[in-house]
Structure formats: structure tokens, C-alpha cells
C-alpha positions as MATLAB code, in Angstrom:
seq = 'XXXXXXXXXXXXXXXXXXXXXXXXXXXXXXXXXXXXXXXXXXXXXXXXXXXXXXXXXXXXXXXXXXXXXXXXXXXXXXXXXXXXXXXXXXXXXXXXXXXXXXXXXXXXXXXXXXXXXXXXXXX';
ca = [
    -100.113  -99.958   87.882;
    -101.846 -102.057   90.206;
    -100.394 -105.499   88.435;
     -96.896 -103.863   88.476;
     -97.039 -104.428   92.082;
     -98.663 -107.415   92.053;
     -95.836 -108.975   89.595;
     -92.759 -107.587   92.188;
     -94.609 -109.678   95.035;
     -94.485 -112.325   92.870;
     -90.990 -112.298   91.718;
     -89.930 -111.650   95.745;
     -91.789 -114.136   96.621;
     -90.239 -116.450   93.997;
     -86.891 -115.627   94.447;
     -87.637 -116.183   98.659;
     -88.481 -120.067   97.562;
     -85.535 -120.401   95.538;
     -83.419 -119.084   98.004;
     -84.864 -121.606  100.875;
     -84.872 -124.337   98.305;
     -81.067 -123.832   97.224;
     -80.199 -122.901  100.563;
     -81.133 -126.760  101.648;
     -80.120 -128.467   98.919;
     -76.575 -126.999   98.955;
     -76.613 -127.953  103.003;
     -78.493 -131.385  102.038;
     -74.704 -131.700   99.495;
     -72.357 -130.487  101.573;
     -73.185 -133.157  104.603;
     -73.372 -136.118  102.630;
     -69.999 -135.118  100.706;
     -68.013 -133.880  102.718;
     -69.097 -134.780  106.354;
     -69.446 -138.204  108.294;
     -72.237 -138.820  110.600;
     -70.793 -140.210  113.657;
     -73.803 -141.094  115.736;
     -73.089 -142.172  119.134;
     -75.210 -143.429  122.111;
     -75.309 -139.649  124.303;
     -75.923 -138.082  120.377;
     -79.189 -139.987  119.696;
     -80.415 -139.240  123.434;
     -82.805 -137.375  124.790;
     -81.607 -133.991  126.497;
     -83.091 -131.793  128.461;
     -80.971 -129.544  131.509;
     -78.636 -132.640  131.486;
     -80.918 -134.679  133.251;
     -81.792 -138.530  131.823;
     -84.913 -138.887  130.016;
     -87.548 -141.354  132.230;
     -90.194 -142.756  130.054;
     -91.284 -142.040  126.893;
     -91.171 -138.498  125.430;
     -95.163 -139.350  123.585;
     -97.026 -137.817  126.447;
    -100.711 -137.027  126.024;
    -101.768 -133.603  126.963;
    -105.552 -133.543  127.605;
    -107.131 -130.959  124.972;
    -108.427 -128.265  127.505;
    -104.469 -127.610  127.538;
    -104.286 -126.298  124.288;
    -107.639 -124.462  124.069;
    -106.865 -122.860  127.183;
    -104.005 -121.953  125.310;
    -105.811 -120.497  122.142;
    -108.386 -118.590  124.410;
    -105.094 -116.721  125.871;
    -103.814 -115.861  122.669;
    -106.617 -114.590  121.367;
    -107.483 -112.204  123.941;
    -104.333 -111.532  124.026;
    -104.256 -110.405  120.176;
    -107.912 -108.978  121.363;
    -105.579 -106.433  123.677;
    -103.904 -105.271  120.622;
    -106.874 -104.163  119.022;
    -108.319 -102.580  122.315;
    -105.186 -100.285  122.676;
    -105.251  -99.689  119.490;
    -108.972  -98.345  119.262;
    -108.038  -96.148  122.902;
    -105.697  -94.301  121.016;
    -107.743  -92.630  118.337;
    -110.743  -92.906  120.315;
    -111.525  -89.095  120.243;
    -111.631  -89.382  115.887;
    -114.194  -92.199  116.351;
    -116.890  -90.591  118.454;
    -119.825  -92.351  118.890;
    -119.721  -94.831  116.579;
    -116.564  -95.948  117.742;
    -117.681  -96.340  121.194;
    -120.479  -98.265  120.208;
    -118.645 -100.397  117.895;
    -115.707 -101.483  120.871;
    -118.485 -102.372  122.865;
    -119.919 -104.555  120.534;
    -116.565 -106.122  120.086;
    -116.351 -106.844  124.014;
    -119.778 -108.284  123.925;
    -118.826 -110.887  121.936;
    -115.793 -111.555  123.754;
    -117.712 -111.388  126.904;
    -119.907 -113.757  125.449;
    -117.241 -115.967  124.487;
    -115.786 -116.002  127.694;
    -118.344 -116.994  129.085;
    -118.990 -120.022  126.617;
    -115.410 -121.470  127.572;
    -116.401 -120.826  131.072;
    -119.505 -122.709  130.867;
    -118.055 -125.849  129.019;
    -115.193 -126.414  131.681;
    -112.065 -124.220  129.586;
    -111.034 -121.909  131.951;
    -110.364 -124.307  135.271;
    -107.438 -125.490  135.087;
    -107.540 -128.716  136.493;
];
């Protein structure tokens, strides 16, 4: 029973890739058949709110960028959970009060790790 559903994943799943696979290769056809690239000098530019590109677009971003980044999303996914847990906090009892504080411990503790190594300013 358990395989049945297993094999209709597979098969969807399957049929997904061949989908996106054909879906490419008929749009890969079509533009080399029937279309002619006409590249021009304002095509191969850079555009952004009509304004002209100065520099070079390979800017380095320094790292605490993106882990600041990372430590947003995942207390932001960390919210999720939280809300989730308030709303059938009267079935857990106990256990489930002791267990969300656990969980905000550790994030607490987290915090407090990207604090300490520099994370969290900004500049």
C-alpha cells in the first residue's frame, strides 16, 4: 500500500522532469529555427531604472552581509514555529512549555554567539 504511493511520487515526479526537459528543448528549437538573434549595443547592456551602468557589475559584498542575512531568515522561519506552538499551547501543557523554552534557549544562545563574533552590527 505504502509502495503504491511511493511509485505515484515517482511517476509525478518523472513526468515533472520530462515536462521541464521538453519544455526547453522545444524553446531551445524554436529560437534557433525560426528566430534571429539581433543583438544590438542597448540589448547587451546593463539596465537597471534606465540609468547607465558605472563600473563593473562584480562587486564584493563582505560576508557579514549574507550571514546577517541567514540569521534573519532563520528567526524568521523560528516565528513560524513560535506561532505555531501558541496556538495549541493549552493541548501541550507542561511539557510543551518546557519544550518552547528550550527552543528559545538555544536561539537565545545563538543570538548571542552572532552577537559576540561581530554579526549583528551592521557596519
Amino acid at each position: 500500500m505504502v509502495a503504491i504511493g511511493y511509485l505515484f511520487a515517482g511517476l509525478f515526479f518523472l513526468g515533472g522532469c520530462v515536462f521541464v526537459m521538453s519544455s526547453l528543448l522545444a524553446a531551445n528549437v524554436v529560437n534557433r529555427l525560426f528566430l534571429k538573434p539581433r543583438s544590438t549595443k542597448n540589448k547587451t547592456t546593463t539596465y537597471e531604472s534606465g540609468e547607465t551602468p558605472i563600473g563593473s557589475a562584480w562587486v564584493q559584498y563582505p560576508l557579514a552581509f549574507y550571514i546577517f542575512a541567514l540569521l534573519f531568515v532563520a528567526f524568521d522561519v523560528d516565528i513560524v514555529f513560535i506561532l505555531s506552538w501558541a496556538v495549541i499551547f493549552r493541548q501541550l501543557s507542561w511539557f510543551g512549555f518546557i519544550e518552547i523554552l528550550f527552543f528559545i534557549i538555544v536561539l537565545s544562545l545563538g543570538l548571542v554567539y552572532a552577537w559576540r563574533k561581530g554579526v549583528v552590527k551592521w557596519i
